[in-house]
ROMI-707426 format. One line per 5 residues: number of its first residue (from 1); their letters; for each residue x, y, z of C-alpha. Coordinates in Angstrom, 1 decimal. Each point is the difference from the previous one (the first is absolute). Example, Ala and Ser with C-alpha at 12.3 -4.5 7.8 and 13.67 -1.06 7.14 Angstrom:
REM residues 2
1> as> 12.3/-4.5/7.8; 1.4/3.4/-0.7
END
This chain:
REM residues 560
1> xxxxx> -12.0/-14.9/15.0; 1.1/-0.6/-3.5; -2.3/2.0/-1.3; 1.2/3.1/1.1; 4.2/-1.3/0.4
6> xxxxx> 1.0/1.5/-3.5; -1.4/3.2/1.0; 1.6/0.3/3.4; 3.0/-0.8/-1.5; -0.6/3.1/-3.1
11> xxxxx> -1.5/2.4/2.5; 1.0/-0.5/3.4; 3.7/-1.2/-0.4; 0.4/2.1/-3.1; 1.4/-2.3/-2.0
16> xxxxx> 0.2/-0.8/-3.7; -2.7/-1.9/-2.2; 3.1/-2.9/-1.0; 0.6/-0.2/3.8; -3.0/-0.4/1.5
21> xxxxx> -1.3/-2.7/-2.6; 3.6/-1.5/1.0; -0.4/-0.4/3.6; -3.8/-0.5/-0.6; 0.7/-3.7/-2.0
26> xxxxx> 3.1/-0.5/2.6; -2.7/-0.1/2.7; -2.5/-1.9/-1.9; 2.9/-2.9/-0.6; 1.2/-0.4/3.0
31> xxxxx> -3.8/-0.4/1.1; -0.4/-3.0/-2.2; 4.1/-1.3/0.8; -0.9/-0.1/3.8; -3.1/-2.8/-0.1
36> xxxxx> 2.8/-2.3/-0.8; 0.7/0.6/3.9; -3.2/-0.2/0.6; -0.6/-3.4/-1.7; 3.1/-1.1/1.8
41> xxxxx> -1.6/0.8/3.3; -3.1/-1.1/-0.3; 0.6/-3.5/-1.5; 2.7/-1.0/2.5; -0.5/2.1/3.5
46> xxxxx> -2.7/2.3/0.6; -3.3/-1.5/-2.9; -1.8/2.4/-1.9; -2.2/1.2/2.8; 2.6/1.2/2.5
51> xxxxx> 1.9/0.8/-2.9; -2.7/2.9/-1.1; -0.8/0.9/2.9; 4.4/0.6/1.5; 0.6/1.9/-3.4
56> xxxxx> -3.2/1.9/-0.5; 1.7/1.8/3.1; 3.0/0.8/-1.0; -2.3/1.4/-3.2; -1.5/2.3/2.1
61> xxxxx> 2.9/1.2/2.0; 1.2/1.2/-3.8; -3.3/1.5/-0.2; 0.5/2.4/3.0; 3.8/0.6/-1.0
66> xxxxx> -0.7/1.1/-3.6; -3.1/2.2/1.6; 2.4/1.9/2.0; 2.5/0.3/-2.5; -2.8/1.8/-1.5
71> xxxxx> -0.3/2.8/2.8; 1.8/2.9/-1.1; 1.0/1.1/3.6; 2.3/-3.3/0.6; 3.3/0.7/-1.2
76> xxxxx> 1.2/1.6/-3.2; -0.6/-1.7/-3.4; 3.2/-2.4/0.8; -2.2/-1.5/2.3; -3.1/0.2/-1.7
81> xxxxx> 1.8/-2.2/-2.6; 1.9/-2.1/2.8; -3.4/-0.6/1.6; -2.2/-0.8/-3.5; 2.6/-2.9/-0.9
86> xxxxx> 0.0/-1.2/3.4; -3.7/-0.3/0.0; -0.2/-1.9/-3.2; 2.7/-1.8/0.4; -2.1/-1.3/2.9
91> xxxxx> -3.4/-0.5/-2.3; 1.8/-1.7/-2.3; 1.4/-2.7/3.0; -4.1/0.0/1.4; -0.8/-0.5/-3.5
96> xxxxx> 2.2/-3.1/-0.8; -1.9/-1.8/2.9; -3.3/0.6/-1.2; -0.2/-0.3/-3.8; 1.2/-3.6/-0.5
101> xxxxx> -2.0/-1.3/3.0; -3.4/1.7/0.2; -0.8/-1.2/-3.5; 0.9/-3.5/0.6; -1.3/0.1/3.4
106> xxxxx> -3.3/0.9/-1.2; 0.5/-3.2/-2.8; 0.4/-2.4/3.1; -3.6/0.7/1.4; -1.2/-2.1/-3.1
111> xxxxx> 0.2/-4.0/-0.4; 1.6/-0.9/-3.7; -3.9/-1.1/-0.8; -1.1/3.7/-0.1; 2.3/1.3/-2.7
116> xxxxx> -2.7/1.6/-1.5; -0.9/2.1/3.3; 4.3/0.5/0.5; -0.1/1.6/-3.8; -3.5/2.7/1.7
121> xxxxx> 2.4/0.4/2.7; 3.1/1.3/-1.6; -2.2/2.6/-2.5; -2.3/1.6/3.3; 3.7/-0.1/1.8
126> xxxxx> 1.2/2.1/-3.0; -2.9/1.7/-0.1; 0.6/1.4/3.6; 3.5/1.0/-0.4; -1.6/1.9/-2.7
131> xxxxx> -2.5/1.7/2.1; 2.1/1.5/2.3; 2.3/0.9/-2.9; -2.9/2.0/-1.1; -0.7/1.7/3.1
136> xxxxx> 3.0/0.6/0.3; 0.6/2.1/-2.8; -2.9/2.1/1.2; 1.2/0.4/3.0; 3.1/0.4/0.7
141> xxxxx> 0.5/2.6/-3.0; -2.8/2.1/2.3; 1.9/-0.5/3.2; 3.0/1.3/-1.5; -0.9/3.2/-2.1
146> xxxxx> -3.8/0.5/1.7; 0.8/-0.2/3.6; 2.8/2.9/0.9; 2.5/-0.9/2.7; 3.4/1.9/1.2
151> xxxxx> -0.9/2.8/-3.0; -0.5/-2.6/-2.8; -0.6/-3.3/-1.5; -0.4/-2.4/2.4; 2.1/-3.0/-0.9
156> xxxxx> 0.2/-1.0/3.4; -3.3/-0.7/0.7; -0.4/-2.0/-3.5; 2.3/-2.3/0.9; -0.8/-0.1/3.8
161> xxxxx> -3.3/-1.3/-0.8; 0.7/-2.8/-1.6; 1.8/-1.3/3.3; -3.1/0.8/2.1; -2.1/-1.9/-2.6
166> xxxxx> 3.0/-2.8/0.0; -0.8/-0.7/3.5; -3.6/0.0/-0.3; 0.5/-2.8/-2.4; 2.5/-1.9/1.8
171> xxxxx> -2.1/-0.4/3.0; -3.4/-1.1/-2.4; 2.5/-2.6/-1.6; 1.2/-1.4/3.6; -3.9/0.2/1.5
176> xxxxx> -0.7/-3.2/-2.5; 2.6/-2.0/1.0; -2.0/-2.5/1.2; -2.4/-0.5/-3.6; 3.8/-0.1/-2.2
181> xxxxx> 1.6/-3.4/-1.1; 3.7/-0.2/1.1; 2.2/-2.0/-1.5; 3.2/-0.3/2.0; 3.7/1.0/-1.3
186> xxxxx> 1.5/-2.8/-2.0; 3.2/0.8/1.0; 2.6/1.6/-2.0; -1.0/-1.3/-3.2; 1.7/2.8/-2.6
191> xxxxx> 3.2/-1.5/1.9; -0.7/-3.0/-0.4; -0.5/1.0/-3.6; 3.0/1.0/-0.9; 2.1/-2.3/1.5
196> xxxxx> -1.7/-2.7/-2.0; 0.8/2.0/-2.9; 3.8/0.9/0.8; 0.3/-3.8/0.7; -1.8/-1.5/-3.7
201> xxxxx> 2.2/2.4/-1.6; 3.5/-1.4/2.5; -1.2/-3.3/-0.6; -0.4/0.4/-3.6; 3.2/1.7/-0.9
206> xxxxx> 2.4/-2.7/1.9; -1.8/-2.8/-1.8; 2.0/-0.6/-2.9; -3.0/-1.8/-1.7; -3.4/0.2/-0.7
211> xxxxx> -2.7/-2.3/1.1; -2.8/-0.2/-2.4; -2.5/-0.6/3.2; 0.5/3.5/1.0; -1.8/2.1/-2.4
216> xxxxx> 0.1/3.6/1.6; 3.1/1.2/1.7; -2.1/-0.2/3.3; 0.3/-3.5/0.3; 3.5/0.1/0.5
221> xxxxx> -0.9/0.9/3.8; -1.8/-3.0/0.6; 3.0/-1.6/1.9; -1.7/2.6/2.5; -2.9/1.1/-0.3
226> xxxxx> -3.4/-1.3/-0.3; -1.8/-0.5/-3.5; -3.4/1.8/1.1; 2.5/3.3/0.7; 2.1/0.2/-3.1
231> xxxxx> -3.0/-0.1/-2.1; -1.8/2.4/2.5; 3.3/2.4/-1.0; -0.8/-0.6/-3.7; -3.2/1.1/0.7
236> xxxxx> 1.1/3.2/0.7; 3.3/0.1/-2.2; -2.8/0.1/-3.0; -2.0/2.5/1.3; 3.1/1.8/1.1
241> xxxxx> 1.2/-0.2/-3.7; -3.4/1.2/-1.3; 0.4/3.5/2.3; 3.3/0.8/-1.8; -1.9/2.3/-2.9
246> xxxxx> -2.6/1.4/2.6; 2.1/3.1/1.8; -0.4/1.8/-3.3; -3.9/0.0/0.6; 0.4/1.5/3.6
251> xxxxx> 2.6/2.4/-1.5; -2.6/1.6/-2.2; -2.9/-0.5/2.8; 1.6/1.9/2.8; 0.8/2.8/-2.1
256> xxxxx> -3.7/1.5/0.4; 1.8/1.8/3.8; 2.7/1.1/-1.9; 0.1/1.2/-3.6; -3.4/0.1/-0.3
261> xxxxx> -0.5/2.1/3.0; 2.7/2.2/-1.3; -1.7/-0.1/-3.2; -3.2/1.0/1.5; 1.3/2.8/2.4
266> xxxxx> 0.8/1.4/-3.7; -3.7/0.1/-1.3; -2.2/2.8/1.2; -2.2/-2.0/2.9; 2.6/-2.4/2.2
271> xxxxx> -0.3/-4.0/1.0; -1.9/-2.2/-1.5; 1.5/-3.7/1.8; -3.3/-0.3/1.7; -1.0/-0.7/-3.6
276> xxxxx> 1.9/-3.6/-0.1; -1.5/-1.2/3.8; -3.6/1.0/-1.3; 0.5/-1.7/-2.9; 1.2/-3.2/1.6
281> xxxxx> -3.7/-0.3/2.5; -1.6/0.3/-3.4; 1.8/-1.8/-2.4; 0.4/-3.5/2.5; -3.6/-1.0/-0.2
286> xxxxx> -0.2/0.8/-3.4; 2.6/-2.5/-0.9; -0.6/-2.6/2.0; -3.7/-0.1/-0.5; -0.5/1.4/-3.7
291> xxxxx> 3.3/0.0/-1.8; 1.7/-3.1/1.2; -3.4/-1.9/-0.7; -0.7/1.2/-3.5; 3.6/-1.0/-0.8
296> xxxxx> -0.5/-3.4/0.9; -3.2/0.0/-1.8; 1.4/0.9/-3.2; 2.5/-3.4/0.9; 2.9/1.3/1.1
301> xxxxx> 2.0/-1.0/2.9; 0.3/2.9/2.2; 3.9/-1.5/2.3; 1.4/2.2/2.3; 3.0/0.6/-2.0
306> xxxxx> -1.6/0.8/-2.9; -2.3/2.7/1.8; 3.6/1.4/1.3; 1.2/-0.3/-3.8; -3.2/2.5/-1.0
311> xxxxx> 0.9/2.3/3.0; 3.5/0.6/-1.2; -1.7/1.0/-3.5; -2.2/2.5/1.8; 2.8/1.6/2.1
316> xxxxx> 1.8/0.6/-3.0; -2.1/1.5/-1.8; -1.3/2.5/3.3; 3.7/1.3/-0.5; -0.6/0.5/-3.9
321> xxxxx> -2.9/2.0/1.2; 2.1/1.8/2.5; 2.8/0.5/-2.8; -2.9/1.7/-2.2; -1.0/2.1/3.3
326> xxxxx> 3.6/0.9/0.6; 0.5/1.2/-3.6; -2.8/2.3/0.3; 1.1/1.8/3.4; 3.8/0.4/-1.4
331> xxxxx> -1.6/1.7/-3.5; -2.5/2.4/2.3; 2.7/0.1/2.4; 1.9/3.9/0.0; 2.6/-0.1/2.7
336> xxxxx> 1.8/-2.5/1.7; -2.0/-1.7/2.6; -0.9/3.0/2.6; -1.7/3.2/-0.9; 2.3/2.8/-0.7
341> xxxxx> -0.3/3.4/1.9; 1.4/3.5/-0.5; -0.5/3.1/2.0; 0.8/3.3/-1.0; 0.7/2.8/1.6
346> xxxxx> 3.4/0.9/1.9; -1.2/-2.3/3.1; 1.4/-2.6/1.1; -2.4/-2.4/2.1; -0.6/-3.2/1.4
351> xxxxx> -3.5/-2.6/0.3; -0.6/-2.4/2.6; -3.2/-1.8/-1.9; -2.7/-1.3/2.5; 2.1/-3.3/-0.7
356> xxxxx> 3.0/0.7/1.8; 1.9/0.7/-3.7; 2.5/2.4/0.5; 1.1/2.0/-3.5; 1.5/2.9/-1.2
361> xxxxx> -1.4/2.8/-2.2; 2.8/1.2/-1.8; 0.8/3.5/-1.7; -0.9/-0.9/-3.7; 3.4/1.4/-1.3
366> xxxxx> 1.7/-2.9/2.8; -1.8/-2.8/-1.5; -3.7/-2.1/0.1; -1.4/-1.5/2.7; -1.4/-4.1/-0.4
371> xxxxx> -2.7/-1.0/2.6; -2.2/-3.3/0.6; -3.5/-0.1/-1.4; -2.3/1.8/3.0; -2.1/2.6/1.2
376> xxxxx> 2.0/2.8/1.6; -2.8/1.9/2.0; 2.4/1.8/2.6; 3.2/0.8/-1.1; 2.1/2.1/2.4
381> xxxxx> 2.5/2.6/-1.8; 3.0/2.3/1.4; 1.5/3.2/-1.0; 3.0/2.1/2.1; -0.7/-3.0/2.6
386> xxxxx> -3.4/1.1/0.4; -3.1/-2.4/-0.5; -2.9/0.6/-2.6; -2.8/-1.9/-1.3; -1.2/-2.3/0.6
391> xxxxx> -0.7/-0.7/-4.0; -2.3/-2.5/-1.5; 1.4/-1.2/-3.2; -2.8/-2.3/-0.7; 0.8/-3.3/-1.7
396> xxxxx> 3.0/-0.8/-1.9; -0.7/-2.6/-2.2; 2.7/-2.4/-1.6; 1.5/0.7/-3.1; -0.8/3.1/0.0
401> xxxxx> 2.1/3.8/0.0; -1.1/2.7/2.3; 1.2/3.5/0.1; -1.1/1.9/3.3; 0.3/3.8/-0.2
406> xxxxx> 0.2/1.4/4.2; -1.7/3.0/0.2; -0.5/2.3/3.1; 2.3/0.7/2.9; 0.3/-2.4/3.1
411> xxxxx> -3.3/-1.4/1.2; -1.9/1.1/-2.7; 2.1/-1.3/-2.8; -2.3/-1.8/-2.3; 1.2/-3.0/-2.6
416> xxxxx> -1.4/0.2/-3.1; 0.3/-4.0/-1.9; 0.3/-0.1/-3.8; 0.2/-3.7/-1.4; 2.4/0.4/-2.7
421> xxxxx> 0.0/-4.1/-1.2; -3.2/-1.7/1.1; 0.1/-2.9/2.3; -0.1/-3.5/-0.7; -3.6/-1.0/-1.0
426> xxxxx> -0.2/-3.5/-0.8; -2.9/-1.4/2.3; 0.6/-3.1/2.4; -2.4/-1.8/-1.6; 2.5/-0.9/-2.5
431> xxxxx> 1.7/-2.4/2.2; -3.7/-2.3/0.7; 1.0/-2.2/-2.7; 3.0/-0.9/1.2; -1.2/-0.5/3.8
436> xxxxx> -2.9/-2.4/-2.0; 2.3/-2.2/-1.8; 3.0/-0.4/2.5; -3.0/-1.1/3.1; -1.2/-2.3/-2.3
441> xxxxx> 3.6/-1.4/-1.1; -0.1/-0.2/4.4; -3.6/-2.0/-0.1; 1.3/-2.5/-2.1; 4.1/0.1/0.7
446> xxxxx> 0.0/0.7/3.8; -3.0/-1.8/2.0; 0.5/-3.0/-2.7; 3.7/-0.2/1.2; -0.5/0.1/3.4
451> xxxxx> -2.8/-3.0/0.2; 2.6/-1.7/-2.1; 2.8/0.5/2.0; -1.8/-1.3/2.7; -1.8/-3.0/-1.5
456> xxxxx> 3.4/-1.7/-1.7; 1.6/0.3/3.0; 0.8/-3.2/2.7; -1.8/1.1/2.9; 3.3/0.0/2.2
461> xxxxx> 1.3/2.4/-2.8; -2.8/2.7/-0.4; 1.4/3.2/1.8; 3.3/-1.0/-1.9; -1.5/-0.1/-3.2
466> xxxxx> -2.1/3.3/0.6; 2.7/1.7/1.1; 1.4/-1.4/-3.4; -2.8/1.5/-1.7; 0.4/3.8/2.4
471> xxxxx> 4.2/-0.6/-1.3; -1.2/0.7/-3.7; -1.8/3.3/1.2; 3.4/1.7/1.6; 1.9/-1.1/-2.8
476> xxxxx> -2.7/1.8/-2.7; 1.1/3.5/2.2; 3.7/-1.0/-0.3; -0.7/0.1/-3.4; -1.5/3.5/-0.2
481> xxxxx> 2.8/1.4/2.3; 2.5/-1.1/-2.6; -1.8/1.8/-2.6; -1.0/3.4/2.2; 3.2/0.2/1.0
486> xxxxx> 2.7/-1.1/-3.1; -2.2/0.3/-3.6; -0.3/3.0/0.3; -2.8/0.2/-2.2; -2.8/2.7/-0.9
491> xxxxx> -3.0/-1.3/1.8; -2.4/-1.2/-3.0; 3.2/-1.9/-1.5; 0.3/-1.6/3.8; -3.7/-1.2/-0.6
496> xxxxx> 0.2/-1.2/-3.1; 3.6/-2.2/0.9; -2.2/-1.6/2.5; -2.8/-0.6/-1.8; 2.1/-1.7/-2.6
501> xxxxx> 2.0/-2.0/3.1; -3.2/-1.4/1.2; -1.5/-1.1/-4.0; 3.2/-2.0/0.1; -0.1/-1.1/3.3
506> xxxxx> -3.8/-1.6/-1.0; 1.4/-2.2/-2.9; 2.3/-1.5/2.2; -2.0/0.0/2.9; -2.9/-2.1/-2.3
511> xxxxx> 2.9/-2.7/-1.5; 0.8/-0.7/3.7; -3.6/-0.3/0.9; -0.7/-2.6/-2.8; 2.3/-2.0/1.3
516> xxxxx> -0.8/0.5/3.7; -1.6/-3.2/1.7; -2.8/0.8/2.6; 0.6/-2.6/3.1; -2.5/-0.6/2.9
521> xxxxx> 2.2/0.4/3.2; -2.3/-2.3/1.8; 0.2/-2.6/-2.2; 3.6/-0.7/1.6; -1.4/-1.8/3.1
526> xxxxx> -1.5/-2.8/-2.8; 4.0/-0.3/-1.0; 2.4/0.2/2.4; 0.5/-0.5/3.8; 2.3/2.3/2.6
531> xxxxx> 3.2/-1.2/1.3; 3.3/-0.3/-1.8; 0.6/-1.2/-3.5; 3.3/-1.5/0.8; -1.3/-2.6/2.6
536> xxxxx> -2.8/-1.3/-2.3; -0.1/-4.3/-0.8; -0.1/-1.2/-3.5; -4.4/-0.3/0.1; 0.0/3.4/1.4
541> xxxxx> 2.4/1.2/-3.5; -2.0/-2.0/-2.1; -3.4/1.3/1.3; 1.7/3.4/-0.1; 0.8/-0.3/-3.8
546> xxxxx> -3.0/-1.6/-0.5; -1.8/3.6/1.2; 2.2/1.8/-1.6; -1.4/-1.2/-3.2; -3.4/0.5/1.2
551> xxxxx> 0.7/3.1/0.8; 1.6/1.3/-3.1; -3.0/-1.4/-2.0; -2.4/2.5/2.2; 2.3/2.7/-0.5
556> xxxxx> -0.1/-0.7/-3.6; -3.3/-0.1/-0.3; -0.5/3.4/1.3; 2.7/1.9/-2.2; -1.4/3.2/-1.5
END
């Protein structure tokens, strides 16, 4: 559905380019703000499985709502736009139930001895989201300019497919219920969470000295809680930490359906996103099987974090390659960002293009006429309220300057085209580099992250921690709707700001990293025991401090 959003919102809701990226990385935020819910949910009522499969409805009914919104014969635009935000509004609330749960539910079907397998699992998972990326883009593009419905593109049926195909997949994923591993809800652990927190930080303010047993300012809830989950909440406080620098990554990542669609809809062949999901089947099992590998032969120790570390290099430097591309449409660029039309002759007429554009052809002593990039084979005309034409003006390209001289009375009027600026010729193939370096900044960056996020996590805390993980994405498009909507900036300056953002982003991201201690969630059962901390005898303490030691020597011992 993304794959075509920024273009519904340009073509079939007519509005602007600053807009429609807007609204576009609004939607994409609150898609990765809602799994918070979803985590929520699942961990303390529903569990993952009936968690996917409630909210995978609701994702469809937003399917079906943003498909009719689509139909041109429901309503006026009002509720065209009324019925769009209604619909995603919806996908984003499915959405928030099934990222930060299918991904850990699929982690669950593997004991902690097959790490190895868990890691395959996580790259082919990322590999299918990938595929049906690519289709996708394919697709959907052909279902929405190829197939004609109500007189033009048909939106509607490229985003009522999707729902169809929704279902389809809903009921494969509930006809193996009986093969999947289901861990039952913990209970409502991110609660639980934060009340720990709120009371260590109560506890520790009122006490008006410090005891030197209590090391971290989490220990100041032991009066309450148990030992095992303070440090559990630790656990995820430092990987929590470690996401602060990672939104800038996402903002540059989920620019590709925004300004560098707009970028491409610029170029003289349209759409090149499929490039990225291609790129993704192909480049995953040439890292993990030749790249990774030959890195560890030549002796160095290929982390998680430092694989994300090289992925934030990469992404910055696919928006220095889009800066470089951007450059070079502004130079060939001659006119604003539409192609520029005048007709001549003392008639006055109107176009209705085969995709449901309406313009005006203006006298030229009035004033120009702008129009979108498109092929205008029937264009209807009128003079003294009588109809003639129809009038095939052919293609008019972007960038460029047309003058159209009307000749011929009524039906036979024939338009004669002269291109006074040529169009914009710089060729998509400008933009592969970019698409190559920012999907493999995603190999390394993305998949890496999401094993990790998974793997550190205490197994009652894995949707929480995921959802963490989902968090950094919707902030990355806050980002971008800051900068869309109040720099202000030329576009190439816009790619080069965040290109430089994320260079920074990398050194600090890396000095956190160094410092970053990876922990073995299981390795908590060897340590500490359930119940309450407060109600513990003078052996248990000692035993407990005892373990603590223990375990801050194996948590040592693998710092980076």
């Amino acid at each position: 559905m993304k794959a075509l959003l920024t273009l519904y919102f340009l073509n079939y809701l007519h509005w602007d380019k600053d807009l429609s990226t807007a609204v576009y990385h609004a939607f994409s935020s609150l898609c990765y703000f809602t799994p918070i819910l979803g985590a929520l949910i699942a961990d303390s009522w529903l569990g993952k499985f009936k968690t996917i499969i409630y909210l995978s409805i609701v994702y469809v009914i937003g399917h079906v709502v943003k498909s009719v919104g689509a139909i041109p014969t429901v309503g006026n635009n009002d509720v065209h736009i009324a019925l769009s935000l209604l619909g995603l509004i919806l996908i984003a609330l499915g959405t928030g139930g099934i990222k930060p749960c299918v991904a850990a539910f699929g982690g669950d079907q593997f004991d902690e001895e097959h790490v190895s397998e868990r890691q395959k699992f996580f790259s082919i998972f990322y590999m299918s989201i990938n595929a049906g990326s690519l289709l996708s883009t394919v697709i959907t593009p052909i279902l929405r300019g190829d197939v004609q419905c109500f007189g033009g593109d048909c939106y509607a049926l490229a985003f009522g497919v999707p729902a169809a195909l929704m279902i389809v997949a809903l009921v494969v994923f509930i006809a193996g219920s009986g093969m999947y591993k289901r861990n039952p809800p913990q209970g409502n652990i991110l609660l639980e969470v934060c009340n720990c927190i709120g009371f260590a930080i109560k506890n520790r303010w009122r006490s008006l000295k410090s005891d030197p047993q209590r090391n971290h300012w989490l220990d100041w809830a032991e009066e309450k809680y148990s030992k095992r989950l303070i440090q559990e909440i630790k656990m995820v406080l430092r990987v929590l930490v470690l996401y602060i620098p990672l939104p800038m990554f996402w903002a540059l990542f989920d620019q590709q359906g925004s300004r560098w669609t707009l970028q491409a809809t610029r170029m003289n062949m349209a759409f090149v996103r499929m490039l990225n999901a291609l790129l993704i089947l192909v480049f995953v099992p040439i890292f993990d099987l030749v790249i990774y590998p030959l890195v560890r032969l030549c002796r160095i120790n290929v982390t998680p974090l430092r694989k994300m570390a090289t992925g934030m290099v990469f992404a910055a430097l696919a928006f220095g390659a889009a800066t470089l591309v951007e450059v070079n449409v502004v130079v060939r660029m001659s006119i604003n960002h539409q192609s520029f039309l005048l007709v001549v002759k003392t008639l006055q007429a109107s176009t209705r293009s085969q995709k449901h554009h309406f313009f005006q052809f203006f006298n030229v002593l009035l004033k120009p006429c702008y129009v979108v990039f498109s092929r205008y084979p029937d264009v209807s005309c009128h003079s003294e309220s009588k109809e003639c034409g129809p009038l095939n003006l052919g293609l008019l390209d972007f960038g460029a300057s047309y003058t159209v001289i009307l000749t011929g009375v009524r039906i036979n009027i024939v338009p004669h085209k002269m291109e006074d600026v040529k169009a914009n010729n710089v060729h998509i193939a400008w933009q592969i580099p970019q698409y190559v370096l920012i999907t493999a900044g995603e190999v390394m960056f993305s998949i890496t992250g999401l094993e990790f996020s998974y793997a550190q996590a205490p197994a009652n805390m894995k949707s929480v921690l995921q959802a963490g993980w989902l968090l950094t994405v919707a902030f990355g498009n806050v980002i971008v709707l800051i900068v869309a909507e109040g720099a202000g900036l030329e576009q190439w300056k816009e790619f080069l700001l965040f290109a430089g953002l994320l260079l920074g982003v990398f050194f600090i991201f890396s000095i956190m990293a160094y410092f970053y201690t990876y922990v073995d969630p299981d390795q908590l059962d060897k340590f500490y025991l359930e119940g309450s901390g407060k109600e513990e005898s003078d052996d248990d303490n000692t035993k407990k401090k005892s373990n603590d030691i223990n375990l801050k020597k194996t948590e040592k011992s693998t710092r980076l």
